[in-house]
N, C-alpha and C positions, 0 to 999 in steps of 0.2 A: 131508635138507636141508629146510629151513623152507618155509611156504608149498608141501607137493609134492601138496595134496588127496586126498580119500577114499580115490582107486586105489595109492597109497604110502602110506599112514599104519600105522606100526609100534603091535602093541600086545602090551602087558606087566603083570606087577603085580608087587608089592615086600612080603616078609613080611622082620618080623624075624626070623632062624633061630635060635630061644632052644632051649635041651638040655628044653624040657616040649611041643615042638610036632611036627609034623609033621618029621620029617628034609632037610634041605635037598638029596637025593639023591631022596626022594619027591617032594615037590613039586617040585622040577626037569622029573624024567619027567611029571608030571602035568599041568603047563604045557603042554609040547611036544608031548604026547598032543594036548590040546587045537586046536592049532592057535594058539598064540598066540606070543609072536617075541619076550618077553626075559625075564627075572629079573633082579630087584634086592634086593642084599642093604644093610642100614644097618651100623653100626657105632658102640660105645663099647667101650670096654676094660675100661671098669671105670664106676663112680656112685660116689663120696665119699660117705660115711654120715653125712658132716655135713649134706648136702642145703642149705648156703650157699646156691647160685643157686639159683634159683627154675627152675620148670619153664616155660617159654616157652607150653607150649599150657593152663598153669594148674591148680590144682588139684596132686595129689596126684601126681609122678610113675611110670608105669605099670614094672611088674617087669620087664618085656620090656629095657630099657633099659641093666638091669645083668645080662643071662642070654642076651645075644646070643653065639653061634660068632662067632670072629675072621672077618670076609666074605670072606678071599683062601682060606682051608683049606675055609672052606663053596662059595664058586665053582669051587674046584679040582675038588671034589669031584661038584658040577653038572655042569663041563665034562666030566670023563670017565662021565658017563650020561645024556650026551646029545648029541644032532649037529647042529643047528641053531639052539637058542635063542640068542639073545644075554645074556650076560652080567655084570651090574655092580653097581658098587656106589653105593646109593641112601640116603649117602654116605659117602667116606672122609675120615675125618677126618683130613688131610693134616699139619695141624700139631700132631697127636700120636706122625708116623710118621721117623724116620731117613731121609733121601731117596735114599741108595744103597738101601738094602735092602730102600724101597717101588720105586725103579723096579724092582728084580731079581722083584718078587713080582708085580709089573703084568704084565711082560715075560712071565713062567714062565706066567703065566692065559693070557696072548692065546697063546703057542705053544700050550703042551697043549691049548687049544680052538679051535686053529687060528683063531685073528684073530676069535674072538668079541667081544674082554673091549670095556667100555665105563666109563670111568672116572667117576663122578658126586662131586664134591668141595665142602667148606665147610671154613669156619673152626672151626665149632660154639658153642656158647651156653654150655657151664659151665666158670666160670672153675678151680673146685678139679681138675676133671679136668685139663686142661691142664697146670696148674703143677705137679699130679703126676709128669708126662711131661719138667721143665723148658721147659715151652713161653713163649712171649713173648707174654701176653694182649695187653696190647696193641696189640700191632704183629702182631698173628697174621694178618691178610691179607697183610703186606708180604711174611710169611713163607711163607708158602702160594704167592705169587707166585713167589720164588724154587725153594721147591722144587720148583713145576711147572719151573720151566726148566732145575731142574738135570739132571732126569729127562728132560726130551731131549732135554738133550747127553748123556746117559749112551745114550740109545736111539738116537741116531743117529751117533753116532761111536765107530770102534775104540776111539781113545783119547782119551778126555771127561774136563773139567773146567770148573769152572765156579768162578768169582771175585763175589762177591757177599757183603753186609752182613750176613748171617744164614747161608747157604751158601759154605761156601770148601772146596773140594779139588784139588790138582794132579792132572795126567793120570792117570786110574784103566781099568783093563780092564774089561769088566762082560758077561759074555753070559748067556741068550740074549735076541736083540733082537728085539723084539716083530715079532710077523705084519704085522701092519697098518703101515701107511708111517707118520712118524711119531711112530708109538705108537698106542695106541688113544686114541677120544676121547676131549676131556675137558671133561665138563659140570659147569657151575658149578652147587649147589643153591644160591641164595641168594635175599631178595627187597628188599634194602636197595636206597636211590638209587646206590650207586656200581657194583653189579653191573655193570650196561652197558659200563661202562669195563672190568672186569676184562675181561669177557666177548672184548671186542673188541682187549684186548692181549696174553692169553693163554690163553684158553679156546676148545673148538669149540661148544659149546650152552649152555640152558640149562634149567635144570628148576626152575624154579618151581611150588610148591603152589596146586593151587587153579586157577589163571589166569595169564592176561596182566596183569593191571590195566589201570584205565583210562592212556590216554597211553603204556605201557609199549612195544610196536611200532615207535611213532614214534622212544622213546628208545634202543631196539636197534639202529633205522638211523641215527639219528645217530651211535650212540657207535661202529657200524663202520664205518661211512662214511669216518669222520676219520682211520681205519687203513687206508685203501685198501682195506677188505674189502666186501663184498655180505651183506645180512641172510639172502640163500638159499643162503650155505655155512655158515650157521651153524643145529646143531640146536636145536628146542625142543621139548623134551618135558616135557607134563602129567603130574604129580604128582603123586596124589591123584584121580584122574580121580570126578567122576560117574560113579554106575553108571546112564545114564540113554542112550538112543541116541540122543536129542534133543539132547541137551546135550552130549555129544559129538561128535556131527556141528557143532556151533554152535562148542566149541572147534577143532577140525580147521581150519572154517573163519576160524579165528581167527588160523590160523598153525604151528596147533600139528601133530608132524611123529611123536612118537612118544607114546602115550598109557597111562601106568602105572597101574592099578588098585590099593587096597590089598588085604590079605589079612591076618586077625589070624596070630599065634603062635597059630596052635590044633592039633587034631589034625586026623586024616583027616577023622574026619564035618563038621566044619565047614567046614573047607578045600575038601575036594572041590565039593561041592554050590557053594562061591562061586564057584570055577574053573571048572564049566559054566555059574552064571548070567552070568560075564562073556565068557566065548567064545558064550553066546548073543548078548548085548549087540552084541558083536566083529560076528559073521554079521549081524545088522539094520543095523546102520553102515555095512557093506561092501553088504547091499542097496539103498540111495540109502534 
């Protein structure tokens, strides 16, 4: 829950699981060894070799991108070697996914890790990917909207359906329904003006890079406020976290409820060694 300070603040970090890094069954155990409370996997299916869109964080886009593990076979995989961590994906690219067949894969994570899974969602930024997929660039949030809802009528009723401009299916059977009431949550990754509204019509958090920005708090309570919601049932979790105890405690206090670290696509010797400087970080945080 937002605002829950120092003595609740969950924390995590998020590698891409590419086939030249660490195994995401290693690093899993490796995390939870630690003492630290999630995993986050990203996701592309694929990069277009034509490289049309531009890479958003600039420059040259990095190999990791196009050599990630599908995130549902790599979390599965998390989940049974290990008993605690939390689970998800840091993001699913929703509008490249079939929406029966992502709720079935959402559903099948949260049971096998008994009510781990945590869903982190975008639209995403490259147009050729997409249309690859038949996706609707530009209506690809309206779409994204839909298909969260269709997925929980699927997860919350025997027999779901769902009627909508981009989503249409009559009553369909679908088991198993996920652990967690529901479904598991589901956190917007996004940092555009209209998040807020999504956030607050059908989302439970969100996960913003970086920060809050300035004004961004205010517009969180506005935009749930006007849905009868409280900005303290909604998650936020820091993306990208400082490795800094200072500066994390400064976002904690900022609102921030669960705190994701990065981690290259690298092997052991890299990996490891970051994994204890941030469960170091983790233990100075939690000592005020």
């Amino acid at each position: 829950m937002a605002l829950c300070g120092l003595d609740n603040a969950q924390f995590g970090v998020t590698m891409f699981p590419t086939d030249t890094a660490i195994g995401p069954v290693e690093v899993a155990r490796a995390v939870e060894e630690r003492g630290l409370d999630s995993l986050f996997f990203p996701e592309h299916t694929h990069i277009p070799a034509s490289r049309a869109t531009p890479f958003p964080g600039g420059g040259e886009l990095p190999e990791m991108y196009w050599r990630a593990h599908d995130p549902f076979v790599a979390l599965g995989a998390a989940a049974a070697a290990t008993e605690r961590i939390r689970l998800g994906t840091g993001i699913c690219l929703v509008i490249e996914r079939d929406p029966i067949t992502l709720a079935k894969e959402i559903a099948s994570l949260d049971t096998i890790s008994n009510g781990r899974a945590i869903i982190g969602i975008g639209a995403g930024w490259n147009r050729e990917e997409m249309e690859n997929h038949g996706a609707d660039y530009k209506n690809r949030w309206a779409v994204v909207r839909e298909k969260v809802l269709a997925m929980r009528e699927i997860w919350n009723n025997a027999e779901a359906e769902y009627h909508g401009k981009y989503v249409d299916f009559d009553p369909i059977w679908s088991y198993p329904k996920p652990v967690q009431d529901n479904g598991p949550p589901i956190w917007i990754g996004a940092n555009s003006k209209w998040v807020f509204d999504r956030i607050a019509d059908y989302a439970d958090g969100w996960m913003p890079i970086g920060g809050l920005g300035s004004g961004n708090m205010a517009r969180l309570q506005e935009a749930v406020a006007a849905r009868g919601r409280k900005v303290e049932d909604i998650d936020l979790a820091l993306f990208g976290a400082p490795p800094d105890a200072d500066e994390v405690r400064g976002r904690i206090g900022q609102g921030f409820d669960h705190v994701i670290f990065v981690v290259p696509p690298a092997q052991e010797d890299v990996v490891l060694p970051l994994l204890d400087r941030y469960a170091a970080i983790v233990e100075d945080v939690k000592s005020g």
